[in-house]
C-alpha positions in Angstrom: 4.2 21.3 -6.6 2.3 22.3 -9.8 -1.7 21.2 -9.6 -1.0 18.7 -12.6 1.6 17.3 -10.3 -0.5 17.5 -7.0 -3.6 15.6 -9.1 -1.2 13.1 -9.9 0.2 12.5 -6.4 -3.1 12.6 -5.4 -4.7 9.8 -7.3 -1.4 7.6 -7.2 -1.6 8.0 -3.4 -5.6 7.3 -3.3 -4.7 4.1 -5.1 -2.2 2.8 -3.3 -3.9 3.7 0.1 -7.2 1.5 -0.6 -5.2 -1.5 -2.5 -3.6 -1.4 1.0 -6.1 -1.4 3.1 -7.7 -4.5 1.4 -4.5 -6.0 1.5 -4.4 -5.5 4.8 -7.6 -7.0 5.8 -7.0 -9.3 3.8 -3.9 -11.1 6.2 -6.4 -10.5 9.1 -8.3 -13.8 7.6 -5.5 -16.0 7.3 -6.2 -16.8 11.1 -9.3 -18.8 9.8 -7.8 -21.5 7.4 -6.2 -24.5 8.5 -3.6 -27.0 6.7 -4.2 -26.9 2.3 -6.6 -23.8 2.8 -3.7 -21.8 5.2 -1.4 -22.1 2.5 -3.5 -21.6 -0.4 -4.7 -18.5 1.0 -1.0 -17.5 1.7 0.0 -17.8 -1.5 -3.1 -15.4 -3.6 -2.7 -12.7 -0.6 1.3 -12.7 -1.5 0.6 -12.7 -5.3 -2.1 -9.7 -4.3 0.8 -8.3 -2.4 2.9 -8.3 -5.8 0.8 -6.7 -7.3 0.0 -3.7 -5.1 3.9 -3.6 -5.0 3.7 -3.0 -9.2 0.9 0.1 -8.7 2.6 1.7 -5.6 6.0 1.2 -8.3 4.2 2.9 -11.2 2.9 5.5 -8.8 6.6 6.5 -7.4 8.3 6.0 -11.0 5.5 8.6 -11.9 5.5 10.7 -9.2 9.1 10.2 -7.7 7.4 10.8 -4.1 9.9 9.7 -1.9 6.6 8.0 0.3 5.9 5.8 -2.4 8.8 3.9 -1.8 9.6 3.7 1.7 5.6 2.6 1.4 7.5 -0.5 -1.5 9.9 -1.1 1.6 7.3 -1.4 4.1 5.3 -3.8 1.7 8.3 -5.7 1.1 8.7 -6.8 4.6 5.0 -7.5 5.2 5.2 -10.3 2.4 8.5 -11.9 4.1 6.4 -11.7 7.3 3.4 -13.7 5.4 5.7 -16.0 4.0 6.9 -16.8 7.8 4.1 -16.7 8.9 4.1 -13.7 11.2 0.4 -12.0 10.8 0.6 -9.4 13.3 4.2 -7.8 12.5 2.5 -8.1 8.8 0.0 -6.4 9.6 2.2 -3.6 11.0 4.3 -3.3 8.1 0.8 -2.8 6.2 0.3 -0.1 8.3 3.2 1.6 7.3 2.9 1.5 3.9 -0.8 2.7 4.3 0.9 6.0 6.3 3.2 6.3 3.7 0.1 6.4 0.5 -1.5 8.5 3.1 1.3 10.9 3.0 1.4 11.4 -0.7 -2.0 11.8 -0.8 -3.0 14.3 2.3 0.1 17.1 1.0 -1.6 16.2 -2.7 -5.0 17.4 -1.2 -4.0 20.1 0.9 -2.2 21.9 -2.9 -5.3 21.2 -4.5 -7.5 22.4 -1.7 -5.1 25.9 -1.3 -5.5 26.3 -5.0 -9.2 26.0 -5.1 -9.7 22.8 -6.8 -11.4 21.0 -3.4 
């Protein structure tokens, strides 16, 4: 992988990882609305969802790591999870796709770190 590539994967995995991770604790807090609030709530976490989906999207159309997409399936099941209200598989499924960003960014790191750049 060529440095210009490995900064690339790097920030594209960065990215994705903490959008995740927010996401993530996000669903933890749907255990504390009831009724209107539950499915309010449900709703802007799976819109939030969407829209980490669009970044980790741009990030694997850029990059074409392989991660980036089985980190799109993983996210994929976590919001038909939410929408059936299954928190903890969600939550799961988050973690996948926060391994998977992980990935991308660790082997972006350890170019950029045999290289000098870290």
């Amino acid at each position: 992988m060529e440095s210009k590539d490995a900064l690339l994967h790097y920030q594209f995995g960065e990215r994705a990882k903490s959008e995740l991770i927010v996401t993530s604790q996000l669903v933890m807090t749907l255990t504390d609305y009831k009724d209107a609030e539950l499915l309010g709530a449900r709703r802007m976490l799976i819109s939030l969802m969407d829209l980490v989906r669009n970044e980790i999207e741009f990030g694997h159309r850029a990059t074409g790591a392989a991660e980036f997409k089985k980190s799109i399936d993983a996210l994929n099941e976590a919001i038909s999870l939410i929408e059936s209200d299954s928190w903890g598989p969600a939550s799961v499924k988050l973690g996948e796709a926060i391994s998977q960003a992980t990935t991308v960014a660790q082997n972006a790191w350890d170019v950029l770190e045999a290289r000098g750049f870290l």
